[in-house]
N, C-alpha and C positions, 0 to 999 in steps of 0.2 A: 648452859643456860638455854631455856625453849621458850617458844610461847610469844602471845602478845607482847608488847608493853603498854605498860600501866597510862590509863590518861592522865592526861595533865589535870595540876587541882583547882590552879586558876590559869591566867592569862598568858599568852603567850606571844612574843615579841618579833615579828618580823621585819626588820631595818632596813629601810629603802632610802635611796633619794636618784631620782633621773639622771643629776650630775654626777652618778658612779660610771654614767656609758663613756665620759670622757676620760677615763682611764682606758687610754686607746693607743696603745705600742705601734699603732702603725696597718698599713694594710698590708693582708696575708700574712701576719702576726696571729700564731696561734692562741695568744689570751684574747679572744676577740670579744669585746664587753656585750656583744649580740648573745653570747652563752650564758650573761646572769642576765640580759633582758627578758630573755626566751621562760629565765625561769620564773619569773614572777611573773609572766602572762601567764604560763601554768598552773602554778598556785592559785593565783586570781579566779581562770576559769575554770579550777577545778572544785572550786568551793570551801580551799581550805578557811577562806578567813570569813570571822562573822564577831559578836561578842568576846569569845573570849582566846581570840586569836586574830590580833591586831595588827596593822600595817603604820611601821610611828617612822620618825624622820630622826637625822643624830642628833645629837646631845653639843654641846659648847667642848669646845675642846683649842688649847691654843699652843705655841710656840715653844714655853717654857715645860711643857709635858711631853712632846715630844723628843725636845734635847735631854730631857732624863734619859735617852735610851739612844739617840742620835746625837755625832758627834758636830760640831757648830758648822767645822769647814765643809764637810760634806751637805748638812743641811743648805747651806750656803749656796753652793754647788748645784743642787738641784731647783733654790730657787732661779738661780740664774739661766737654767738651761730650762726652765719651765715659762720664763720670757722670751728666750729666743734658744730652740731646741737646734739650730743650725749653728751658735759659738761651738767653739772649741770646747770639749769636757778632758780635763784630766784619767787618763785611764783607770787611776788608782780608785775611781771611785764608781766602779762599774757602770758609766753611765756613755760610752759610746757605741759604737755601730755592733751587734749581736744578740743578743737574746735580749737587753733592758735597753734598750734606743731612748733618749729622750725623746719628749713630747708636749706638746702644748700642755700649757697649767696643768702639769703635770705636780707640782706641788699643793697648790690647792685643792685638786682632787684629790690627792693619796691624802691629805691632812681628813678631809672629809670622810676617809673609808676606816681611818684611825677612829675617828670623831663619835663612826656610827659603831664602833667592835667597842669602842669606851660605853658606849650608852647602852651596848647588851649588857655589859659587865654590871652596870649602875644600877640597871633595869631587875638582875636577876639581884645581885646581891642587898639591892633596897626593897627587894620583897613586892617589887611593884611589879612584875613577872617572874611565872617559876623558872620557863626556859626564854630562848632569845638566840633567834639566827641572823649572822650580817652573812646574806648569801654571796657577795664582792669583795669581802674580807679573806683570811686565809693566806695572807703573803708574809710566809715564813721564813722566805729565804734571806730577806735583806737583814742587811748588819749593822752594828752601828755607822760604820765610817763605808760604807759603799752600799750599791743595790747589787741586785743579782737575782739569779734565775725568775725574770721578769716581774721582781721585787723593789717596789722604793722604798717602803718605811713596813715596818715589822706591825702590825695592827694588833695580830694576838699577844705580840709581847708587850705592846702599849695597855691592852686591857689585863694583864696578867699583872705592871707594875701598879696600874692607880687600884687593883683590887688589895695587892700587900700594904696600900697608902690609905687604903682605907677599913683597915681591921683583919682582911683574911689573913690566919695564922698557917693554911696549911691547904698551896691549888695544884690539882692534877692539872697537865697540860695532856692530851690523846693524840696524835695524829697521823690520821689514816691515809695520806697523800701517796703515791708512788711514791714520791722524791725524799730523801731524809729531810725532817723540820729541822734544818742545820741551826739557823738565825734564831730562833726561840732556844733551843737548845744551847746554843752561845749565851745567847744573853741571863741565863737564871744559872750556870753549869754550875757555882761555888753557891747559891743557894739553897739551903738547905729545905724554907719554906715551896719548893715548888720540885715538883713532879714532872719531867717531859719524857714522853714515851712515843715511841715513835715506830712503825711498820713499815718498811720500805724494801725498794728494788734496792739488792744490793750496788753499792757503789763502785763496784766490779764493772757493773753493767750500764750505769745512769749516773747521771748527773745529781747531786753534785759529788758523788763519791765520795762522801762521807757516812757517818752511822755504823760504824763496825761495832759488833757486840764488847767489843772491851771499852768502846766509848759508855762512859758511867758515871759520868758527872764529872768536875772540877776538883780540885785539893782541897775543897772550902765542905765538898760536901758530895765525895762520895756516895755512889747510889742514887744521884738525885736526876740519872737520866739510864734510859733502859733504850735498846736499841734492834730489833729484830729485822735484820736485812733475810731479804728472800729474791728465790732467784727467778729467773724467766721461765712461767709457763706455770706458776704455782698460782693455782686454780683455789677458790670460794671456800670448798671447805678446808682446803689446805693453811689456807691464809685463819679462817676460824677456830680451827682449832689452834693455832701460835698464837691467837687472839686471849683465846680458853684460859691459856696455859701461862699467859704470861702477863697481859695487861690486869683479868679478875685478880690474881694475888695480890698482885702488887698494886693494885688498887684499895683492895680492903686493907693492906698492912699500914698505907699510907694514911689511909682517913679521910680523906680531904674536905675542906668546908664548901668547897662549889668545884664543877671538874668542867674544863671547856676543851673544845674537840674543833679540830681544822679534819673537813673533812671533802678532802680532794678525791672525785671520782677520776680519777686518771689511772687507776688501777684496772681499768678494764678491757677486758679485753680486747673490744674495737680501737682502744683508747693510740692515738697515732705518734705517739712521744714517748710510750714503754711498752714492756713486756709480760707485764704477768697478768693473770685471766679470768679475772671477777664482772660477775654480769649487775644488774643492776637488784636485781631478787637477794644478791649477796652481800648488797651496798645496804639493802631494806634489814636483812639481818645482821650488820654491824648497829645501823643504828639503833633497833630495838635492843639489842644488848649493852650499848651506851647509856640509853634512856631507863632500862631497870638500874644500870651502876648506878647514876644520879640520884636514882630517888629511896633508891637503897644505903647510900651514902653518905649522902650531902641533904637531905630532905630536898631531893628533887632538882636543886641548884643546877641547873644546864645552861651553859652558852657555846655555839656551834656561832663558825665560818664556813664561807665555801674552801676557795683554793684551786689546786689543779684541777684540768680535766678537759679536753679540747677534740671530745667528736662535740660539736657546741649545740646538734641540734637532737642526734639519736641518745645520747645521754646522760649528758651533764643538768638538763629541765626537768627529765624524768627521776633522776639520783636524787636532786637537791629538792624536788616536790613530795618527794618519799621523807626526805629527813623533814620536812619540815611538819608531814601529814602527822610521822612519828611522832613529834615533839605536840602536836595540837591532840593526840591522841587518836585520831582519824585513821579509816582505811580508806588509801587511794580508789579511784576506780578502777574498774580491768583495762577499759581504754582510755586515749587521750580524748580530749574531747575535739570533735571537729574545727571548731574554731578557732582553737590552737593548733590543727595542724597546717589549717588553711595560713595563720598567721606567720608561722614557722617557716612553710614554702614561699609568700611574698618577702620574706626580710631575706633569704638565703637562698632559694632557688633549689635546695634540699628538701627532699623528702622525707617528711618526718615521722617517727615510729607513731604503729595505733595502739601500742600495747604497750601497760606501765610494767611488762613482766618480757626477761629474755628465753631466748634458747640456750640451753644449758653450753657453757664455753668446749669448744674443742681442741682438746692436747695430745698429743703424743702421749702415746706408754712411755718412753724411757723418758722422754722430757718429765712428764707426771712424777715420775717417780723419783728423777734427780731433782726435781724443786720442793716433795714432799723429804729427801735425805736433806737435805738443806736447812729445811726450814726446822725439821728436828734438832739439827744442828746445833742453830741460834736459840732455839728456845733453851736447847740445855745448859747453852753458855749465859743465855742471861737470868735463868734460873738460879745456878750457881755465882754470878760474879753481882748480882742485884740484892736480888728476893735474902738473903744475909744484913744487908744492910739496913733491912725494915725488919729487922727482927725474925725473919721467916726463914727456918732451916727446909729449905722443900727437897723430898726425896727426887731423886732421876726418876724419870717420866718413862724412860727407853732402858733396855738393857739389863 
């Protein structure tokens, strides 16, 4: 796939609310909410929004929607530790001292960032937007009965259940994070009506080391997850072409009535939590190839999250203003604009990039080339153990 993508036909949904900066792990916690603040001051001053690219607040969302997908004692759990984050937490429910610390209303905020990935889903699938980004959203990892990898409640799986409750017969789930979408992939795996596909560091290497290509769904419903782990040092087009090769098939065989994408720039290269080595030029062409699959597809049906990604000021503002330019139909500018960067240095004391485009990543010869045998690898294995169960006999690619 080349080329632009397609503008949007109407409106397009950008989901804010201020009380997402209180999803605050802590200080020197790398999810620091200053990284989705950063981003919508970008957005802002960069002129994506106007008429038909709108800035809306969540939607209603409550208690009994959530335990569809969280289990009671955990929820529990996390309301008690979101009154006083200093009680005692039960280990079993990944809420004490390392990567998921509790935190002040720490529940009422995650209900809120649920609330706002419900209202993109509402938004695209009632036709009152084509697409719809929760840039705060994206937290793939938590499970039903525990948090994890700085995860309390599953958002994209909350918007993926009220869209099966509300008519969709058939949702891609995409996502592009380093880290395997472990927690979505749980929660739909014996589902047949859903799609999770997922690009990650292999779990060799990262956290949460899971996602091996014979992961494939559930007993319920074989096929219904695709898995392409890659190794460290695999670079843009290395990563695109696995992209090529493996999510377009199995997209088109799947159908889907709307397709949503968690899209964690933690795959980059500066990126201080992984290894493989995508710039943000590579993050631009993920998304335009998303945004043709949608409208190629689904008549345009897109909802995006953020997720990973913690250089929070060189470019997680610039990735996620990219996805968002993409989805309003927009080209970014060449630079950032001064006021954002001036703004960027007062909250962080960081100097922030002037340019929405990088220097092409640098790798090693042998590393390049064991992460492009790699990544052939996975592709051939989920070519063969997938792309079968959507109907698609696809020949080897290699060999």
């Amino acid at each position: 796939m080349a080329g632009g993508g397609p503008a949007a036909a109407g409106r397009v949904a950008l989901l804010w609310d201020d009380a997402f900066a209180a999803y605050d792990l802590g200080h020197g916690h790398p999810l620091a909410p200053v990284r989705v603040e950063l981003t919508m001051a970008l957005i802002r001053a960069t002129g994506l929004l106007g008429p038909d690219a709108v800035e809306l607040g969540p939607g209603p969302f409550d208690e009994a929607e959530l335990l569809r997908l969280h289990r009671p004692e955990f929820v529990d759990t996390v309301k008690r530790l979101s009154a006083d984050p200093t009680a005692r937490a039960d280990d079993q429910f990944g809420l004490g001292a390392g990567d998921t610390p509790a935190f002040p209303d720490m529940h009422p905020t995650s209900m809120l960032i649920c609330a706002a990935s419900k209202e993109a889903a509402r938004q695209v699938w009632e036709g009152e937007s084509d697409h719809a980004f929760n840039p705060a959203g994206g937290l793939h990892h938590a499970m039903p009965d525990r948090a994890a990898g700085f995860c309390i409640y599953n958002d994209p799986a909350i918007a993926i259940d009220w869209l099966l409750e509300h008519g969709a017969e058939r949702v891609a789930y995409v996502d592009v994070d380093v880290h395997h979408g472990d927690g979505v992939e749980v929660a739909f795996a014996d589902d047949p009506r859903v799609l999770t596909i997922s690009l990650h560091e292999s779990g060799r290497f990262l956290f949460p080391g899971t996602g091996h290509v014979t992961d494939i769904g559930g007993a319920g419903a074989p096929g219904s997850a695709a898995n392409v782990p890659l190794y460290p040092g695999t670079t843009g087009d290395i990563w695109l072409d696995a992209f090529d090769a493996v999510v377009e098939p199995l997209l088109r065989a799947f159908a889907p009535d709307i397709l949503l994408t968690q899209l964690g720039c933690d795959t980059h290269a500066a990126d201080p939590l992984a290894h493989l080595s995508l710039t943000v030029d590579d993050d631009a062409a993920i998304y335009r190839r998303l945004h043709q699959l949608a409208h190629e597809l689904c008549e345009g049906r897109w909802v995006a999250f953020g997720g990973g990604g913690y250089q929070i000021v060189e470019v997680v503002p610039r990735a996620w203003t990219l996805a968002f330019a993409e989805m309003a139909g927009h080209n970014a500018p060449m630079d950032t604009p001064m006021a954002w960067q001036e703004l960027a240095y007062a909250r962080t004391g960081r100097t922030p990039p002037r340019s929405f485009t990088d220097d092409p990543a640098r790798v090693g010869v042998e590393l390049r080339a064991q992460a492009r045998t790699a990544a052939a690898e996975a592709v051939e294995a989920v070519r063969r153990l997938v792309l079968p169960h959507h109907g698609v006999q696809a020949p080897p690619l290699h060999g």
